[in-house]
N, C-alpha and C positions, 0 to 999 in steps of 0.2 A: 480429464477423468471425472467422471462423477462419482457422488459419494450419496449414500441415502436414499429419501425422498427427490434428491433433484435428478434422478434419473428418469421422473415421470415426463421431464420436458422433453418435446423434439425441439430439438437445437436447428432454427434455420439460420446458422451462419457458418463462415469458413473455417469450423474447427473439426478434428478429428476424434472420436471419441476414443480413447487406448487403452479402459480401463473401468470396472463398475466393481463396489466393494460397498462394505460398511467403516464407517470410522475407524473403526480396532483394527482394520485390514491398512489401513493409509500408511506406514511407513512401510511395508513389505510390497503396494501398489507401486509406492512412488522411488523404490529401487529397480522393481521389474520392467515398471514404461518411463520410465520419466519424463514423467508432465509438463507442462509450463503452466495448467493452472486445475486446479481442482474447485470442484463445485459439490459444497457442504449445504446440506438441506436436512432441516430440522421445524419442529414446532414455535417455540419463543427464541431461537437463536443462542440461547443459552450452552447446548450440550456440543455447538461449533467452537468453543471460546480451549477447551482442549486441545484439539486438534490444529487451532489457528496458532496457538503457543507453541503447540509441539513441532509443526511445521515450519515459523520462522526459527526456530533455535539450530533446524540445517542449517549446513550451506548448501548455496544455489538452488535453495527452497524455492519451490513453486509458488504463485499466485494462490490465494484460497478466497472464493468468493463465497459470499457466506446470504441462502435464501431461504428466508425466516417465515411462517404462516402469520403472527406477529411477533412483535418487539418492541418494548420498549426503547426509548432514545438512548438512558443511562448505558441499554445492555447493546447499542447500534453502538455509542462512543468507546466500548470498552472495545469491542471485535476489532475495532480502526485503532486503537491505540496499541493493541494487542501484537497488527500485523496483517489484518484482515484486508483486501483488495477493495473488498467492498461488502456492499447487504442489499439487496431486494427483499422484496414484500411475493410472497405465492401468488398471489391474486392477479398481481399487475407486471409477475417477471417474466412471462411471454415477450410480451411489446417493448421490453427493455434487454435482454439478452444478447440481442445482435451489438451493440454499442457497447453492452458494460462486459461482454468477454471481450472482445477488445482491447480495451482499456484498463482493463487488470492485465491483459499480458503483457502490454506494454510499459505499466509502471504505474497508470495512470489508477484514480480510486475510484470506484463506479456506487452510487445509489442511488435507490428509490427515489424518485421525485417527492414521493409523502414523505419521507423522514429527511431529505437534505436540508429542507431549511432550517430544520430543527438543530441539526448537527453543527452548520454552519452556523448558526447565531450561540448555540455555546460557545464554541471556539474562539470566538469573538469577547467573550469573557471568560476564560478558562481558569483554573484553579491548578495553579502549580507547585510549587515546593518540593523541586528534584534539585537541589543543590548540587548534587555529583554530573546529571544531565548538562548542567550552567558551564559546569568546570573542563567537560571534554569538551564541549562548543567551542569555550573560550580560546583553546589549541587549535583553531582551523583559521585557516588566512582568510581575509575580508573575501575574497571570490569564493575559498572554499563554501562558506557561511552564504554567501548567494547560492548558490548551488542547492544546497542545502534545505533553504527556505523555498523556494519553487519544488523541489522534489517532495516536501513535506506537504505541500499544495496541491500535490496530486498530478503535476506536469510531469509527462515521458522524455525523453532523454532530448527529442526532437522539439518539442517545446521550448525547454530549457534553454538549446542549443539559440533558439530565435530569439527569446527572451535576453539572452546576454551578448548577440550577436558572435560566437563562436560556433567551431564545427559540432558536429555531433559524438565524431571521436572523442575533442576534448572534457566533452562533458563524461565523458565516462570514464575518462580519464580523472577526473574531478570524482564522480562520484564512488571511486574507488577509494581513490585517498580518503573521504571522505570518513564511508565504514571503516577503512584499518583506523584511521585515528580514533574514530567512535566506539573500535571494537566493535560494531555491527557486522552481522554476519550478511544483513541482505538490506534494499533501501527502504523496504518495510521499517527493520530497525533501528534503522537510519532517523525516517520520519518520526516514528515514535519519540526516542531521544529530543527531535526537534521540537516536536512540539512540549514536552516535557520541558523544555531549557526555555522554551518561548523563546523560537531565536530570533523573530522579526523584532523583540526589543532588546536586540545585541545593536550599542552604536556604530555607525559606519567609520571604520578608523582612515578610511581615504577612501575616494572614488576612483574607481579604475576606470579610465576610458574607455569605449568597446575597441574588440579586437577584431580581425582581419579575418582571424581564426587557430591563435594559438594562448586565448587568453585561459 
């Protein structure tokens, strides 16, 4: 479904369009077709940060990629903390389109080549102080918290799956547990939380061997 300004694109990739509105139309769109990803286009990215909130507070929310004319970094790391799939830049989301729907319906978090390194080297010093974040973390078993940390890194369910050498079932299996215990409604919210908790400095209370396929 597009939304806005991102309906000026032609889409050359394998998705289906099922729907064109404006923002204020997006919860009555995303009852009539239901999407697996919407595509929000604005000027600074800003006036997407509603719709990205309002969309992860469903369940079984859609994907919302979010494609800016520009953006500040501050307002790229809020869309992504928010629940956002992703952000392109108008200029250069042609040539990135095929890849980054994709990868937002998959799970995965899709951006700009101009603003990822940007994004990626805060996160790398981030500023946290969600104490309540720390505390639902702390309630996930050492695999769950693996899970967790890859899926806040933008890896899809099949990633994951390779990463810890289980099936692909089990991971979703995992990351189901994951959001009830989080209360997240979707793994948007999931990562959010994560990153919030900073849980790659949660210590590892045992290593778990890989599994066959039922870890």
């Amino acid at each position: 479904m597009l939304q806005d300004s991102a309906a000026d694109f032609r889409l050359q990739s394998p998705v289906s369009v099922v729907g064109e509105g404006k923002r204020a139309q997006a919860a009555a769109l995303i009852r009539t077709t239901r999407p697996d990803l919407l595509i929000s286009g604005d000027t600074y990215g800003k006036d997407s940060l509603s719709l990205v909130e309002s969309v992860a507070r469903r369940p079984a929310s859609p994907a919302v990629l979010v494609i800016a004319e520009r953006i500040a970094e501050r307002d790229a790391r809020t869309l992504l903390a928010r629940g956002a799939a992703g952000v392109l830049l108008h200029r250069t989301a042609p040539q990135h389109l095929t890849w980054a729907l994709i990868a937002a319906v998959e799970g995965s978090r899709a951006l700009a080549p101009e603003i990822a390194d940007a994004v990626v080297r805060d996160r790398r010093h981030p500023v946290r102080g969600h104490d309540g974040a720390r505390e639902r973390v702390a309630g996930l078993s050492t695999r769950e918290r693996e899970v967790l940390t890859l899926l806040s890194d933008g890896l899809a369910n099949r990633a994951i799956a390779q990463a810890l050498h289980i099936s692909p079932e089990t991971v979703k299996g995992h990351v189901r547990a994951v959001c009830a215990k989080l209360k997240a409604d979707n793994r948007m919210q999931a990562a959010r939380i994560a990153w919030q908790a900073d849980v790659a400095t949660f210590p590892a209370e045992e290593v778990s061997p890989p599994s066959s396929g039922r870890g």
